[in-house]
N, C-alpha and C positions, 0 to 999 in steps of 0.2 A: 297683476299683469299690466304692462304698460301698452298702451291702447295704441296702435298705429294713427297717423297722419291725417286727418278727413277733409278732403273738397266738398262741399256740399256744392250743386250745380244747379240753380232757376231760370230758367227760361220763363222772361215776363214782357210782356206789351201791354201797356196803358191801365195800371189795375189797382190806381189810386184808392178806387174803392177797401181793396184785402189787403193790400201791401202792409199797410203798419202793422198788423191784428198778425200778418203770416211773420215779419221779423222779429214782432216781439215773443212768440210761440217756436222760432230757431234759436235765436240768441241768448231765452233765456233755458239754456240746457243743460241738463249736469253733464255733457263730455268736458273734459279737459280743454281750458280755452287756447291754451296752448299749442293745443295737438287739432285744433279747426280752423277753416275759412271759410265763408261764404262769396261764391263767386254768382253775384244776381248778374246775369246777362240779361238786359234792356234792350229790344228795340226800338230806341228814340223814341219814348210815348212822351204825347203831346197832351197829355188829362193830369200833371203833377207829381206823377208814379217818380220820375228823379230828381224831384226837389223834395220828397218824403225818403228817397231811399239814400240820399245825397245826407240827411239831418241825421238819422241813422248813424250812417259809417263815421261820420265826428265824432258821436258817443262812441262808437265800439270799430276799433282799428282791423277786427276780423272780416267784419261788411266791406266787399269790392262790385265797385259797378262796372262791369264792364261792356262795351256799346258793339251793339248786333245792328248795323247798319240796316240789312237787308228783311227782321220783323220774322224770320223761318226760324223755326222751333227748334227741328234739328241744326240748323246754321248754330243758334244760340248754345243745343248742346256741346257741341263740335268747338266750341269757341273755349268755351269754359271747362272741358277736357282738358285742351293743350295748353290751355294757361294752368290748371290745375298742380297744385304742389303736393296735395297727397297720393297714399300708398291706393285708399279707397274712396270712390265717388259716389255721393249719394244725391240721386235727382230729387228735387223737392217741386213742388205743384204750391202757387202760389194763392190758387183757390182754395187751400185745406190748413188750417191747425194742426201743430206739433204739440204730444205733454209733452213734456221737459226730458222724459228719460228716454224719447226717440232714435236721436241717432247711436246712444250709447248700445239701446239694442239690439239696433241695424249693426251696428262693428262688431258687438259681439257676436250676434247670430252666426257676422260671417266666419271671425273666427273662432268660434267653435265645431262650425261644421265647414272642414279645407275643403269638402268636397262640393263645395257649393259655391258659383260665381258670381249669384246675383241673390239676395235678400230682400223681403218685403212682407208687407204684413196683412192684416182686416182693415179694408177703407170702410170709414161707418161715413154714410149719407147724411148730411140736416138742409136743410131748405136753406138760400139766400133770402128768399122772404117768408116772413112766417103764413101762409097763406094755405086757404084746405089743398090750389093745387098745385101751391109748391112744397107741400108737405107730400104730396102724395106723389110727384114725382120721383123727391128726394125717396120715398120708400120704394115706388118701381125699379129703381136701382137695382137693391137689394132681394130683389125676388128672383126666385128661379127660374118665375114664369115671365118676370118681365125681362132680366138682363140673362139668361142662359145658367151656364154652372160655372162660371169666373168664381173662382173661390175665395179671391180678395174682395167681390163684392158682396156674397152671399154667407160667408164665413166658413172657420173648420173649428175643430175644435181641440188638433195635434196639430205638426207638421208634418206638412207633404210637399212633394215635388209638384210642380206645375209648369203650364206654360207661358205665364207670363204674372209679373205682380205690378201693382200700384209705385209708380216711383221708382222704385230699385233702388239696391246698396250695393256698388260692383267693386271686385276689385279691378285697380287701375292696369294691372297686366292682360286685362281681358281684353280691352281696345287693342292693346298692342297687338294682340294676337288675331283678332279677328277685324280690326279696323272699327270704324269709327259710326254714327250713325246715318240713316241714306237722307242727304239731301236734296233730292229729289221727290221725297216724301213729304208732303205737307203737313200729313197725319199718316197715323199706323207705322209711323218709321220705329215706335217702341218694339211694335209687335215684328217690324221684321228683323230688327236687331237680335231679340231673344229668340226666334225660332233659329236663324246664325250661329245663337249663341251655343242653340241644344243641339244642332246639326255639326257643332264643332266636338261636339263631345263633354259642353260643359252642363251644368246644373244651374235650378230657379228653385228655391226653396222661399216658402211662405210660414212663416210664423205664427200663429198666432196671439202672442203675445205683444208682437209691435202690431199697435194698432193709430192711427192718425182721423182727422173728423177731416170731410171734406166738402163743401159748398154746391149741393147739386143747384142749376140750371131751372129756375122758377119763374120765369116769365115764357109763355106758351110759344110766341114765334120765333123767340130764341132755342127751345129747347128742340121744336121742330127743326131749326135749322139745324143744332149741333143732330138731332139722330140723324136727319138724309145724310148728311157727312158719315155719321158711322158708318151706315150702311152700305157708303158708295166708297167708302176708302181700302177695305180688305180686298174687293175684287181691283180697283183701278188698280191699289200699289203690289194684287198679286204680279198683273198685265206688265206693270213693270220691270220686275225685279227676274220676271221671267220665269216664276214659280210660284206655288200655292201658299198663302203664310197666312191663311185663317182659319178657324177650326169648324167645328162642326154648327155650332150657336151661330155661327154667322152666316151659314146658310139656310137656318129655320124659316125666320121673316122671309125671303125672299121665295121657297116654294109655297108659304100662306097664301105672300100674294098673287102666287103665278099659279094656283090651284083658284082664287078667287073669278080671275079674270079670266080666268080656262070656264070655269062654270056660268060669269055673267055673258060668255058670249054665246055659250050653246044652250042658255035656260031658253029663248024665245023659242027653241026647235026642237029640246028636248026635255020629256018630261024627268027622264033618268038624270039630267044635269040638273036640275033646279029640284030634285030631291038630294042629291048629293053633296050640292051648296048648301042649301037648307041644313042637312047635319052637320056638316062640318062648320058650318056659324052659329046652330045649335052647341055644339061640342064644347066650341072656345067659348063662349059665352058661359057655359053653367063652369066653365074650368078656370077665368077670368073672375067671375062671380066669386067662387071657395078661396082662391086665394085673397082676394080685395077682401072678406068677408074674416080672414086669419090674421090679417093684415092690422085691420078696423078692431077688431078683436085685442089681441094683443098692444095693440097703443092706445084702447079704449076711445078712440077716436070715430063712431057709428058712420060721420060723412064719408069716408076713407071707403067705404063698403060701395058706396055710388060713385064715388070720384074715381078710384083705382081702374074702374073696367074698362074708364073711358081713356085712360092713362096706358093701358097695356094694349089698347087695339089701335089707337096712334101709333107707339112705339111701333109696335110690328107691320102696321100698314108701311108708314112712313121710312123706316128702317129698308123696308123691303124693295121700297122704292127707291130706294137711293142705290140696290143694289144691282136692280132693274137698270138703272139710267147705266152702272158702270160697264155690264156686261153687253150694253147696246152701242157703247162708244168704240170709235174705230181705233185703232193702236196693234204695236209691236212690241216684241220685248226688246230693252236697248240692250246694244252689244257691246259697252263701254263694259269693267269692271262692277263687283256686285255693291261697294260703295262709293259715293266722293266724299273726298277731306278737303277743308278749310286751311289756309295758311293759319300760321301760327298768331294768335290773336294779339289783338294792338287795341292803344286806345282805353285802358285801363283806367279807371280814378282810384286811387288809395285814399283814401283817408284815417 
């Protein structure tokens, strides 16, 4: 079978640190070199990111940098679409490692199954630092109790439909047909693409035999920042787009916290609320406890049993907050179209 065409599409800013370690894990792949391109779209990062990905594309004439002025994620997708030369797009995440037979069975998945417009597989989690709590973050990820029922994070052990995967393998007809991704999204613009994509009538199927390693977020006030953001992006970019595009996990955190703050304001007055609080911190606590405790168990790792609890009631608190903040911000839904597109992109280096 002769493999169609592949764009692969990275959106990066400033990531001197991964960059080498993510091209050398694309480029060295058994797809047909022939039949690939790498379109890394750059936001002018100023930390070395394009003098590393610049060295790169002299060895290997498939590497193109192309310049996202403007540092938006989706802007970067949108860019390296319409420059895109193949049939199929495959978004890469410049925080995670490729094995080598990745995108061959992202193209294959897709064609194998025409009923499917988007492909993706098992993100497995590892710490950017190897540290007890950035190992133990990298594992909250992965939990059902810490990250919901995402099945690219938690795993399957067939394929299923779902609603959304890590990355994606799309075909290139799919933009055509339902446009491009919302630039107006700073995040969650994955997620509102693919519910788009399932309201059109197409399909997300997850593999799991494409599997990719990914660099979770190991330093504490960064990783707090990235969850407020989680939490605060499904409601803001629901507000926008003038519809609901989150599922049910993204509303858990948010009634914790609003059950929490419901009971710390009537514990002084009443004794039924400060027994109610009481169990429900009882509750999460011995159910926070089993998991961290399966967790420490299974990676034979004992600290993970005391670190994790303290790692999944951030997430949720923090999480919850960020959804808090969205749902108290003033806004409309805009009455423009359900996406914007980018001119046709410029500013290319081949090498």
């Amino acid at each position: 079978m002769r493999l169609p065409f592949v764009s692969v599409v990275v959106p990066c800013w400033n990531e001197a640190r991964f960059v080498a370690a993510f091209l050398d894990s694309v480029l060295h792949t058994t797809y047909p070199a022939d039949r690939m391109e790498v379109l890394l779209v750059d936001g002018m990062s100023d930390d070395g990111t394009r003098e590393i990905v610049r060295h790169h594309a002299v060895r290997d004439p498939r590497l193109i940098l192309v310049d996202n002025p403007g540092h938006s994620k989706p802007a970067a997708l949108n860019l390296g679409i319409r420059q895109a030369r193949g049939d199929v797009i495959v978004r890469l995440d410049v925080h995670a490692e490729y094995p080598p037979d990745y995108l061959e069975r992202c193209v294959r998945g897709l064609v194998e199954h025409p009923e499917a417009d988007n492909v993706g597989g098992i993100r497995v989690s590892r710490a950017r630092d190897d540290t007890l709590l950035g190992r133990a973050i990298a594992l909250s990820t992965t939990s059902v109790f810490g990250a919901g029922n995402s099945k690219y994070r938690v795993g399957v052990s067939e394929p299923q439909w779902v609603d959304t995967v890590f990355g994606g393998c799309y075909r290139k007809s799919v933009f055509d047909r339902i446009g491009l991704f919302d630039e107006e999204l700073t995040r969650a613009q994955d997620r509102e693409f693919n519910q788009r994509l399932r309201a059109s009538g197409g399909g997300i199927l997850l593999l799991p035999e494409i599997t990719c390693t990914y660099y979770a977020r190991s330093d504490f006030r960064e990783f707090c920042s990235w969850t407020f953001e989680a939490g605060y992006w499904p409601f803001r970019a629901s507000r926008t787009v003038g519809r609901w595009i989150g599922s049910w996990r993204n509303v858990v955190p948010l009634g914790f916290v609003l059950v929490l703050a419901a009971g710390a304001a009537a514990a002084p007055v009443s004794r039924t609320a400060r027994r109610l609080t009481g169990a429900v911190l009882a509750g999460y606590g011995l159910t926070a406890l089993a998991f961290a405790a399966r967790l420490a168990r299974e990676h034979r790792e004992p600290a993970l049993a005391a670190a994790l609890p303290a790692i999944f009631l951030t997430t949720h608190v923090i999480y919850g907050a960020g959804s808090v903040r969205a749902l108290l911000e003033r806004g409309t839904p805009r009455s423009a179209g359900p996406h914007r597109q980018v001119p046709a992109a410029s500013g290319a280096e081949r090498r």
